[in-house]
Backbone as a chain_set.jsonl record, in Angstrom:
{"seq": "XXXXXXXXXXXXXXXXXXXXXXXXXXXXXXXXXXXXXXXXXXXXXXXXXXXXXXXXXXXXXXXXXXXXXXXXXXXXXXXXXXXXXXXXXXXXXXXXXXXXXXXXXXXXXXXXXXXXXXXXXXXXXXXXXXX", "coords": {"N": [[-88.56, -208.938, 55.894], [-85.443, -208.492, 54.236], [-82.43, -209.484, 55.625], [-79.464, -208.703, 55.857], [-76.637, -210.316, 56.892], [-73.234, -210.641, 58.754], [-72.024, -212.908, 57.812], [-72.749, -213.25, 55.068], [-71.96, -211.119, 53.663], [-69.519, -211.676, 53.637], [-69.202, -214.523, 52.51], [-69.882, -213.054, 50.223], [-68.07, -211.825, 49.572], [-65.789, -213.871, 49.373], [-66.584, -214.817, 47.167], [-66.441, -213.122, 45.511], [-63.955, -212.804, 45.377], [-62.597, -215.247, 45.022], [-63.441, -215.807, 42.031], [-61.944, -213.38, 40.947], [-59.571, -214.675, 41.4], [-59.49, -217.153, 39.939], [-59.928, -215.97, 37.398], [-57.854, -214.7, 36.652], [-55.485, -216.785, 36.807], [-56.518, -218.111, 34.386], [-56.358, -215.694, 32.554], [-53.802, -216.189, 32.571], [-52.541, -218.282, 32.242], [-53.774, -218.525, 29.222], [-52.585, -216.39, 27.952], [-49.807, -217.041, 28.176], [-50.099, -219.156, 26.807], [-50.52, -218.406, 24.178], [-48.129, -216.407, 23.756], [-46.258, -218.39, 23.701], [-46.604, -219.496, 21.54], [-46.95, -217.696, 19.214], [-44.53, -217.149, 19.749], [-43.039, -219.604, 18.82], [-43.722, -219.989, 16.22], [-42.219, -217.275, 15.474], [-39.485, -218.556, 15.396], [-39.646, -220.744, 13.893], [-40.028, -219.31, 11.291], [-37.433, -218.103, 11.283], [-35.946, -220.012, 10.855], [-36.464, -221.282, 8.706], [-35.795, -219.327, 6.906], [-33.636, -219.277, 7.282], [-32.325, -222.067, 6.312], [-33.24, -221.972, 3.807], [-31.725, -221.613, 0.676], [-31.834, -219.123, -0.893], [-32.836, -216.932, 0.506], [-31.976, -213.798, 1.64], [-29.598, -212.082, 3.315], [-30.608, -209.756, 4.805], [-33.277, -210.728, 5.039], [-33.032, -212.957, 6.745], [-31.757, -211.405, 9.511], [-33.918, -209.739, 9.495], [-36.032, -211.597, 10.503], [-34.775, -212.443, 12.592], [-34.426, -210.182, 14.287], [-37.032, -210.071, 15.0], [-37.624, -212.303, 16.406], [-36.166, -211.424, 18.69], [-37.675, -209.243, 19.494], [-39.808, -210.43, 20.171], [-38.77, -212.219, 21.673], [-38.271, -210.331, 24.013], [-40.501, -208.914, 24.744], [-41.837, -211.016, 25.786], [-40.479, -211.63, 27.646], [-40.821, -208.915, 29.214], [-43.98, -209.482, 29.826], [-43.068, -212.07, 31.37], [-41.998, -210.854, 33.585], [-44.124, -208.736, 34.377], [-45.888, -210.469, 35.728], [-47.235, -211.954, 34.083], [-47.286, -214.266, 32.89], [-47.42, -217.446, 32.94], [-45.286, -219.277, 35.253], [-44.154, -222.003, 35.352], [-44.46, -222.408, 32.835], [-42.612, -220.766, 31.253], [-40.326, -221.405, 32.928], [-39.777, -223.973, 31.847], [-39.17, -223.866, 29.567], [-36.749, -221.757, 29.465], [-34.229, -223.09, 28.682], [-34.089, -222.962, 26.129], [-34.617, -220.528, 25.036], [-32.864, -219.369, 26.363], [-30.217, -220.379, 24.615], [-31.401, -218.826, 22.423], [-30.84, -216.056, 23.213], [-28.082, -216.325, 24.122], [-26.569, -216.956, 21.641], [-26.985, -214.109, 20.287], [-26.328, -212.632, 21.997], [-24.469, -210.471, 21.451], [-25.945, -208.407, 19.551], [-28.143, -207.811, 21.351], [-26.418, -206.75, 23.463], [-25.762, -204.747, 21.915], [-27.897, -203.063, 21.35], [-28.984, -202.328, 23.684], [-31.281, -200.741, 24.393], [-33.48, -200.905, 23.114], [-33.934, -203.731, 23.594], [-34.335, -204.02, 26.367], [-35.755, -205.137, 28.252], [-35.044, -208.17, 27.637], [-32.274, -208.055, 28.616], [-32.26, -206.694, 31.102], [-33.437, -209.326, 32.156], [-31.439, -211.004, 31.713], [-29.258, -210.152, 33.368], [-30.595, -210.514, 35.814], [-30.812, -212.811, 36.111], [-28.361, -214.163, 36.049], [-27.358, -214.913, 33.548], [-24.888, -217.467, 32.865], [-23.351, -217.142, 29.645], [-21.935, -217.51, 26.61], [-21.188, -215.691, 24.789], [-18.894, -213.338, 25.756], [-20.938, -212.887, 27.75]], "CA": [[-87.564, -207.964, 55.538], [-84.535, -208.445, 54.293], [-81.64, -209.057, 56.601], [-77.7, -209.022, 55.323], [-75.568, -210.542, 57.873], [-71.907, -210.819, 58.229], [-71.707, -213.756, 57.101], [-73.371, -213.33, 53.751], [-71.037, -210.244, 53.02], [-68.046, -212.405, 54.049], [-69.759, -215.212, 51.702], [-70.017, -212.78, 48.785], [-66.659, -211.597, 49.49], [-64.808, -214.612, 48.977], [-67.336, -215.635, 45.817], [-65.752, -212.117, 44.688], [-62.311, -212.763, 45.077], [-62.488, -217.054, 43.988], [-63.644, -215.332, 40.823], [-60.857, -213.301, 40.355], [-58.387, -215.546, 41.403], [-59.476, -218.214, 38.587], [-60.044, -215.404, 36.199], [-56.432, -214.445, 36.317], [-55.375, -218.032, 36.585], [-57.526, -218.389, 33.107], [-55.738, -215.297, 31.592], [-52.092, -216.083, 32.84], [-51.938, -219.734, 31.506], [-54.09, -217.976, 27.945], [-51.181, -215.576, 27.262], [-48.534, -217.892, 28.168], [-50.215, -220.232, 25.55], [-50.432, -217.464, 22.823], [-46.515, -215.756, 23.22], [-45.297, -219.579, 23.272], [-46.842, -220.321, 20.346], [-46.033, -216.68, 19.094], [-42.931, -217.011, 19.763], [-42.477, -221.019, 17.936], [-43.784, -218.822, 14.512], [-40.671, -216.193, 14.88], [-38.22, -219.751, 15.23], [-40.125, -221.598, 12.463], [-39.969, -218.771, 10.35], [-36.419, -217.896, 11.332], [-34.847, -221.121, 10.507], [-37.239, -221.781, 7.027], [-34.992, -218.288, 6.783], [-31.906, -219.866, 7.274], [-32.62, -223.177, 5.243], [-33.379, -221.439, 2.057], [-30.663, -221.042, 0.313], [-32.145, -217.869, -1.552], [-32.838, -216.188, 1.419], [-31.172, -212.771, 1.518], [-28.783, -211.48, 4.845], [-31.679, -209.049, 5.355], [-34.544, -211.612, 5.159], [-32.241, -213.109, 7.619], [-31.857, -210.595, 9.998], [-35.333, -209.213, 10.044], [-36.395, -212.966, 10.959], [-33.731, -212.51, 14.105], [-35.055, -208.922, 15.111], [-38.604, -210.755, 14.994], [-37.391, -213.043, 17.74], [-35.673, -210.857, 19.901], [-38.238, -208.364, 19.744], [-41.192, -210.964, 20.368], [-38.701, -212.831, 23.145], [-37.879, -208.777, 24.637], [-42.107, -208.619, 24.668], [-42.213, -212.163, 26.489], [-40.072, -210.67, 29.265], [-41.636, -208.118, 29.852], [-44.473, -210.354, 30.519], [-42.703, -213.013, 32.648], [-41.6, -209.746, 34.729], [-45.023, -207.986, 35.22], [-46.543, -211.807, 36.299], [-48.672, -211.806, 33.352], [-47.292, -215.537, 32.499], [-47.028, -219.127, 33.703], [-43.968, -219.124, 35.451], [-43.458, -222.885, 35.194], [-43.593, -222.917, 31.674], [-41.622, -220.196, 30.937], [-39.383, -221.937, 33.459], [-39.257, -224.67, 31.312], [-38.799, -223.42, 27.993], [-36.119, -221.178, 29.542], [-33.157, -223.45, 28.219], [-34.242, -222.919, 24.639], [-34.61, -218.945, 25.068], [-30.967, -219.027, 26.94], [-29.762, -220.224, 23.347], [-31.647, -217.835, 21.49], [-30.112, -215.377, 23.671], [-26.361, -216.526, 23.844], [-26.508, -216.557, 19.538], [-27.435, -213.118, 19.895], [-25.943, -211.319, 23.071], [-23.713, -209.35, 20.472], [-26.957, -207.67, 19.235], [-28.709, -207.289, 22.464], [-26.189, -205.529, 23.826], [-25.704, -203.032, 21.003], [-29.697, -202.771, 21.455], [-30.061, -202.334, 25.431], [-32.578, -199.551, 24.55], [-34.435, -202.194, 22.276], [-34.133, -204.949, 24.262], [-33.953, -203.692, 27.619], [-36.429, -206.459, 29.384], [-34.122, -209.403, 28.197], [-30.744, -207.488, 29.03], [-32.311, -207.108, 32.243], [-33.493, -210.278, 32.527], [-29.692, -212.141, 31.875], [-28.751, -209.517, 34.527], [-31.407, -210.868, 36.893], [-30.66, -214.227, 36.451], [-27.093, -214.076, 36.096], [-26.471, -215.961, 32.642], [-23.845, -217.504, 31.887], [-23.422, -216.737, 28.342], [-20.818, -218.028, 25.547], [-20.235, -214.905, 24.116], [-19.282, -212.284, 26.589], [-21.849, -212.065, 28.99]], "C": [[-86.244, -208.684, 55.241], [-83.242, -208.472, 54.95], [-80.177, -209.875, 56.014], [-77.016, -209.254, 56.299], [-74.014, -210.649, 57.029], [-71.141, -212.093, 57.495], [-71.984, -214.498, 55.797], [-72.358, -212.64, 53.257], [-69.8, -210.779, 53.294], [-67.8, -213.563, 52.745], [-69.273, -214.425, 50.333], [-68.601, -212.066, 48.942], [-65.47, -212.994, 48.779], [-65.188, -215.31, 47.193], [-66.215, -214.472, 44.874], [-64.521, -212.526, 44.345], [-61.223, -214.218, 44.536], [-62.609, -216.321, 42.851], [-62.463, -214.713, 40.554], [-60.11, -213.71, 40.339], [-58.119, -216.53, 39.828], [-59.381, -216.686, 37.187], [-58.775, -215.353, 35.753], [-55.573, -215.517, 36.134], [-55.625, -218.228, 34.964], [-56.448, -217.274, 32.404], [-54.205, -215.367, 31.739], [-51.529, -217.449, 31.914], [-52.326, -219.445, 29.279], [-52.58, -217.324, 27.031], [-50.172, -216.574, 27.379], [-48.715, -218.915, 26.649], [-50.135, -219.194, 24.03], [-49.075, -216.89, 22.433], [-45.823, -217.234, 22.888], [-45.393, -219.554, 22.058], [-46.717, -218.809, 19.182], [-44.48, -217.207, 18.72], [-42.136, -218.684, 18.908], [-42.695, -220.611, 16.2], [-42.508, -218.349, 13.814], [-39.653, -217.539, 14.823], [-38.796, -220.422, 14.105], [-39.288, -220.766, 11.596], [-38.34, -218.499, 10.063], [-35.215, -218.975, 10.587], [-35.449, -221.867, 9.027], [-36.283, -220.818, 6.5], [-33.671, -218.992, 6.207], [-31.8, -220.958, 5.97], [-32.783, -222.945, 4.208], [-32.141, -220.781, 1.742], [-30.609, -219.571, -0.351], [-32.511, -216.546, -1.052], [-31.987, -215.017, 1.423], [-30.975, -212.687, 2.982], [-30.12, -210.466, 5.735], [-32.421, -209.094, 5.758], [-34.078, -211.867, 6.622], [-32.58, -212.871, 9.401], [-33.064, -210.115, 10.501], [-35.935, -210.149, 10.776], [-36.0, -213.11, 12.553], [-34.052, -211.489, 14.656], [-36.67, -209.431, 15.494], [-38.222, -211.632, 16.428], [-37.339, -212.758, 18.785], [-36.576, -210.216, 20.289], [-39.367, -209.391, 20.494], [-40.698, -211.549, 21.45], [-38.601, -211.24, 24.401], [-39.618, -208.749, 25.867], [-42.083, -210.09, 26.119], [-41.389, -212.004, 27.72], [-40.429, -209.907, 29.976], [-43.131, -208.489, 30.319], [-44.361, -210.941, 31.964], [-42.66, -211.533, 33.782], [-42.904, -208.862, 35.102], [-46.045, -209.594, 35.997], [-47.834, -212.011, 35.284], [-48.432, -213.196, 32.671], [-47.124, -216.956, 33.486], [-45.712, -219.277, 34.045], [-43.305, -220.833, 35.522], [-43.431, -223.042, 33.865], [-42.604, -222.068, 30.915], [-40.214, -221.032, 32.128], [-38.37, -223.517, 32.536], [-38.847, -225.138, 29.729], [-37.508, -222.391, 28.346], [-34.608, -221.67, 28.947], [-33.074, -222.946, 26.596], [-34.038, -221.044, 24.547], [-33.17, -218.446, 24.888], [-30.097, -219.041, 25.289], [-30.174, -219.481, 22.828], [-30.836, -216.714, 22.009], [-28.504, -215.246, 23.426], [-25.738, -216.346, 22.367], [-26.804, -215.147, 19.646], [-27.214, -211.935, 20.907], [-25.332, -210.119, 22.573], [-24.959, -208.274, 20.193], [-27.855, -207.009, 20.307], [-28.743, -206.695, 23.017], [-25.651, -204.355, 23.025], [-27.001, -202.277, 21.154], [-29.959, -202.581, 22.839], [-31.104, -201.593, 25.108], [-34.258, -200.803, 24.333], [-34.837, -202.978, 23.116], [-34.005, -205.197, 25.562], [-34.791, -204.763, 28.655], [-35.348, -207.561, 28.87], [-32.787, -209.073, 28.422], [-31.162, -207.109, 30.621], [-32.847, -208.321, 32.88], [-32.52, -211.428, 32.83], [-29.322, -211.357, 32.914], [-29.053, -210.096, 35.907], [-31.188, -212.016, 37.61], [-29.405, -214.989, 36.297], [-26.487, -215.82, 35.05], [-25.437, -216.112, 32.346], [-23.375, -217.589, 30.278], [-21.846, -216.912, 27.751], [-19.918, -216.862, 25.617], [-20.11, -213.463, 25.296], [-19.774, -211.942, 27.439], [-21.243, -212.687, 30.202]], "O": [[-85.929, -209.541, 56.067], [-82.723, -207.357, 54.918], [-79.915, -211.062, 55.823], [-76.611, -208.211, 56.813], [-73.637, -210.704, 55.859], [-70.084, -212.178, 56.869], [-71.714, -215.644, 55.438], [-71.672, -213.224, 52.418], [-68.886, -209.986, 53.066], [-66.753, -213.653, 52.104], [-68.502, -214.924, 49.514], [-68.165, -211.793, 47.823], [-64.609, -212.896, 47.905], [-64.496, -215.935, 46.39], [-65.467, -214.766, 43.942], [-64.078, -212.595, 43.199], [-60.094, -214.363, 44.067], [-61.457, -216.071, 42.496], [-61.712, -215.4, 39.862], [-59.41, -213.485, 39.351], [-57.184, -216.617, 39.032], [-58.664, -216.749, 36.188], [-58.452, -215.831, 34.666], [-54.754, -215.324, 35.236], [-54.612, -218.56, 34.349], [-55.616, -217.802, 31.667], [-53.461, -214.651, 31.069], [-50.534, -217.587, 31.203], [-51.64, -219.863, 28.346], [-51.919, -217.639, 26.042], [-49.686, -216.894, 26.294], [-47.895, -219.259, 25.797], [-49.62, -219.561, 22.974], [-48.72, -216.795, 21.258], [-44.984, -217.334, 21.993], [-44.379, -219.584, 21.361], [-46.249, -219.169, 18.102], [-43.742, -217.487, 17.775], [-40.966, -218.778, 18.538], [-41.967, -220.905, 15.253], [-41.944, -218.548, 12.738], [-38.856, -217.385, 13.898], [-37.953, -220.605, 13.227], [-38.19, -221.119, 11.165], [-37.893, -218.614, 8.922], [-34.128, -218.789, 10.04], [-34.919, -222.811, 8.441], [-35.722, -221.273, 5.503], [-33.053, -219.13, 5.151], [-31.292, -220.694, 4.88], [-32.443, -223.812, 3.403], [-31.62, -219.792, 2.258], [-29.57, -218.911, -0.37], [-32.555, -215.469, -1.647], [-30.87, -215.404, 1.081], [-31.814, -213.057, 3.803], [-30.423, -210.507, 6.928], [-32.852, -208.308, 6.6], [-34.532, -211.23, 7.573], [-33.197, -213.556, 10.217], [-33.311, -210.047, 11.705], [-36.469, -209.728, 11.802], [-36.633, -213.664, 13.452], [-34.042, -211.662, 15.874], [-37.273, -208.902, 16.428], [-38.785, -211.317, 17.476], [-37.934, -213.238, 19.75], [-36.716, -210.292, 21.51], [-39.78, -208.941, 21.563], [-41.483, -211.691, 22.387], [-38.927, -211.371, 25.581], [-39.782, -208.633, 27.081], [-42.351, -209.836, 27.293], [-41.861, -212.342, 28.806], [-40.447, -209.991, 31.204], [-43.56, -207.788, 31.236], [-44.922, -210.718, 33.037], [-43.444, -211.447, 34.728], [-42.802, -208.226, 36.151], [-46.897, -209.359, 36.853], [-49.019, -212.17, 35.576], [-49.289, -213.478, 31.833], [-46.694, -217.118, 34.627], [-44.911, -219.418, 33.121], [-42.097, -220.968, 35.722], [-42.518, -223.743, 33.428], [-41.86, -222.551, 30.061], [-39.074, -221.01, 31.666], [-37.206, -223.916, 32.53], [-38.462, -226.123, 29.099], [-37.035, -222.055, 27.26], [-33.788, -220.779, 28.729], [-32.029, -222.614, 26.036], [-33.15, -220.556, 23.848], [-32.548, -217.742, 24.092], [-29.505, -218.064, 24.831], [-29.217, -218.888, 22.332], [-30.009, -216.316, 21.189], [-27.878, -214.4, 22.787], [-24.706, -215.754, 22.051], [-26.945, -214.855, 18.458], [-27.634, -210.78, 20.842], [-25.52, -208.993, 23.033], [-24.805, -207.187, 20.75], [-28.258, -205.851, 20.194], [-29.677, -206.022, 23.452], [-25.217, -203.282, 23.445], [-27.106, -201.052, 21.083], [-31.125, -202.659, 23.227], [-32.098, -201.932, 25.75], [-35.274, -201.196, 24.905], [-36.019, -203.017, 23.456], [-33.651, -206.289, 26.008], [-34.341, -205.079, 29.757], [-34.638, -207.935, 29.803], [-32.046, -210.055, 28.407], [-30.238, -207.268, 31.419], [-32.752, -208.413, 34.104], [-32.569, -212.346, 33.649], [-28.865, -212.137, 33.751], [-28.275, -210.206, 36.855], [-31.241, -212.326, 38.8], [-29.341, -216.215, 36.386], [-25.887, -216.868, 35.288], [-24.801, -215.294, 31.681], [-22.937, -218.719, 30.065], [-20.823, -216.532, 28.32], [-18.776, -216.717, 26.051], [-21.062, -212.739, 25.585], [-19.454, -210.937, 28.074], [-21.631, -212.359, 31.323]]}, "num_chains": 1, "name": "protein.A"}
């Protein structure tokens, strides 16, 4: 016969919960690798933007709402724990600039951009312009 002790269901307990541990492990470092690289697209594209001289204010612009919106998105991330918090830790200098170029807009946009206007709140940037 069959006999399940406690220390089988203790066994398949922890097999359960190793598994999810790595799983989430597996999709936390995934996404982190997909908004980075996301998010190096909207700056490529932004500054091929800039560099062309033929570029229109609008092109521009839309290029810079592309950023904010996709860094806004990548906050709201970091803040539900759905990323790698050391490498957003260490891409955070580069962000801070995208940010500081663009606090003017951010905060005309709190609605918009309400994860990284609470995120400079959180983390108490110091910021060029204003903040």
């Amino acid at each position: 016969m069959l006999e399940i002790t406690i220390k089988d269901i203790l066994l398949l307990l922890i097999t359960i919960f190793a598994s999810f541990w790595i799983a989430r492990k597996i999709f936390i470092q995934s996404a982190t690798v997909q908004i980075e690289f996301s998010m190096t697209q909207k700056i490529e594209n932004y500054l091929d933007c800039i560099a062309n001289k033929k570029s229109e204010q609008n092109d521009i612009m839309l290029a810079k709402y592309k950023i904010l919106t996709a860094l806004d998105l990548y906050y709201k991330y970091y803040k539900r724990r759905y990323l790698n918090k050391k490498i957003v830790d260490e891409n955070n200098a580069m962000y801070k600039e995208i940010i500081d170029d663009n606090i003017d807009i951010i905060k005309e946009n709190k609605e918009i951009f309400k994860n990284i206007y609470e995120y400079i709140e959180r983390k108490s940037f110091n910021l060029r312009k204003g903040g």
